[in-house]
C-alpha positions in Angstrom: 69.7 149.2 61.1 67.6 146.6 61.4 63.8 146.4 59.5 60.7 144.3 60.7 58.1 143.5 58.0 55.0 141.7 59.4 53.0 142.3 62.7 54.2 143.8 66.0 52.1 144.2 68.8 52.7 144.7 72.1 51.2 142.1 74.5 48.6 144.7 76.5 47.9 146.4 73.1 44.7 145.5 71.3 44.1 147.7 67.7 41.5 147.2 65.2 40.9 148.8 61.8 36.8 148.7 61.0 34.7 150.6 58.3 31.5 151.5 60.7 30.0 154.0 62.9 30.3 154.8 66.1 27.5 154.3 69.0 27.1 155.8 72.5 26.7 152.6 75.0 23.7 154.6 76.3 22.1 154.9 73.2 22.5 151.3 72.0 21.0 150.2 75.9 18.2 152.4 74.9 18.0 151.2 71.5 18.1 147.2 72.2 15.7 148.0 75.2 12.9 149.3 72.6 13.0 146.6 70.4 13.1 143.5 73.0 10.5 145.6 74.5 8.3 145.2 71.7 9.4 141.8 71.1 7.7 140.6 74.3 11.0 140.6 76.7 11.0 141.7 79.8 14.4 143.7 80.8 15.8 146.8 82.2 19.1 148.1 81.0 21.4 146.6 83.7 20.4 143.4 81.8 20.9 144.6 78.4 23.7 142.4 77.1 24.6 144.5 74.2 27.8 142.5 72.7 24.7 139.3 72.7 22.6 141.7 70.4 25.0 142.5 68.1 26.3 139.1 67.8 23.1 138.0 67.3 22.8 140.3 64.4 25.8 139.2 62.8 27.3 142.5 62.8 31.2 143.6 64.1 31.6 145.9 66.6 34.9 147.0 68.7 34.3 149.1 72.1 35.9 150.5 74.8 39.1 151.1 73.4 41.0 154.7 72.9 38.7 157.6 72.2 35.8 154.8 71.4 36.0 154.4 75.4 32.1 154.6 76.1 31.1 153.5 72.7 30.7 151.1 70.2 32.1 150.9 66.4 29.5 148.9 64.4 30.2 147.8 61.2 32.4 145.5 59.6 36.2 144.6 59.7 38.8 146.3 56.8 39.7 142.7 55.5 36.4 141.3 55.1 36.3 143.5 51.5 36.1 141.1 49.2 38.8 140.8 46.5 36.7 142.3 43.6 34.9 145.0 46.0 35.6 148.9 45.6 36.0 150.5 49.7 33.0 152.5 48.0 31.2 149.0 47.4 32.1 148.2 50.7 31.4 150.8 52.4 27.6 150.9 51.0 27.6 147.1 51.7 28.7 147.8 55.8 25.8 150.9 55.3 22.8 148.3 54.6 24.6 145.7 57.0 24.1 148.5 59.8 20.6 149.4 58.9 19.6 145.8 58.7 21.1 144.9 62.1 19.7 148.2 63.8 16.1 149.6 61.6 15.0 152.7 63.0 18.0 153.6 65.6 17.1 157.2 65.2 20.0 158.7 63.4 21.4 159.1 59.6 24.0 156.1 59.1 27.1 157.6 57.7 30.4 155.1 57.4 34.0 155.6 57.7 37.2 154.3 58.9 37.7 153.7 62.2 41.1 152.2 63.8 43.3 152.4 66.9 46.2 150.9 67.7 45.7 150.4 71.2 46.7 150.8 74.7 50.7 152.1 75.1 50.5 152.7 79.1 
């Protein structure tokens, strides 16, 4: 029997392991609409870039992958914890990175682990 240590992926696979929170698309459209709204843009949601915004607020995200198909996981990647960080650490660190990149969104921001392993079809 043969072993394989290290990665294996197939090529149309894509997987991601993130500590975030999941986002309906409609409810982020609505979301980024309200605040460039009040920040003197001019936009409906078919020009709502919402991949831009998040960039822009230095925040991860992965979307449209597995059950996550019409939303988005926002928060930040497993392996940026730092070394001497506990995943509770972390995960209240990823907490106040989400509430700084979205004030206000409407809802409580609760944090866990989010992953898939991607497309086998």
């Amino acid at each position: 029997m043969k072993i394989r240590n290290g990665f294996v992926s197939n090529s149309s696979s894509s997987s991601f392991c993130i500590i975030g929170m999941p986002f309906d698309e409609c409810d982020l459209r609505n979301y980024i609409a309200k605040v460039t709204d009040q920040e003197g843009f001019d936009t409906d949601d078919e020009d709502i870039d919402i991949e831009e915004f998040l960039d822009s607020k230095d925040i991860s995200y992965e979307s449209g992958i597995g059950e996550y198909y019409e939303q988005y996981i926002i928060g930040r990647y497993y392996n940026d914890m730092k070394p001497d960080e506990t995943k509770a650490q972390f995960e209240a660190r990823v907490k106040a990175d989400i509430e700084k990149a979205l004030p206000d969104i409407g809802k409580e921001i609760k944090v866990a682990l989010h992953y898939d392993g991607g497309y086998e079809g």
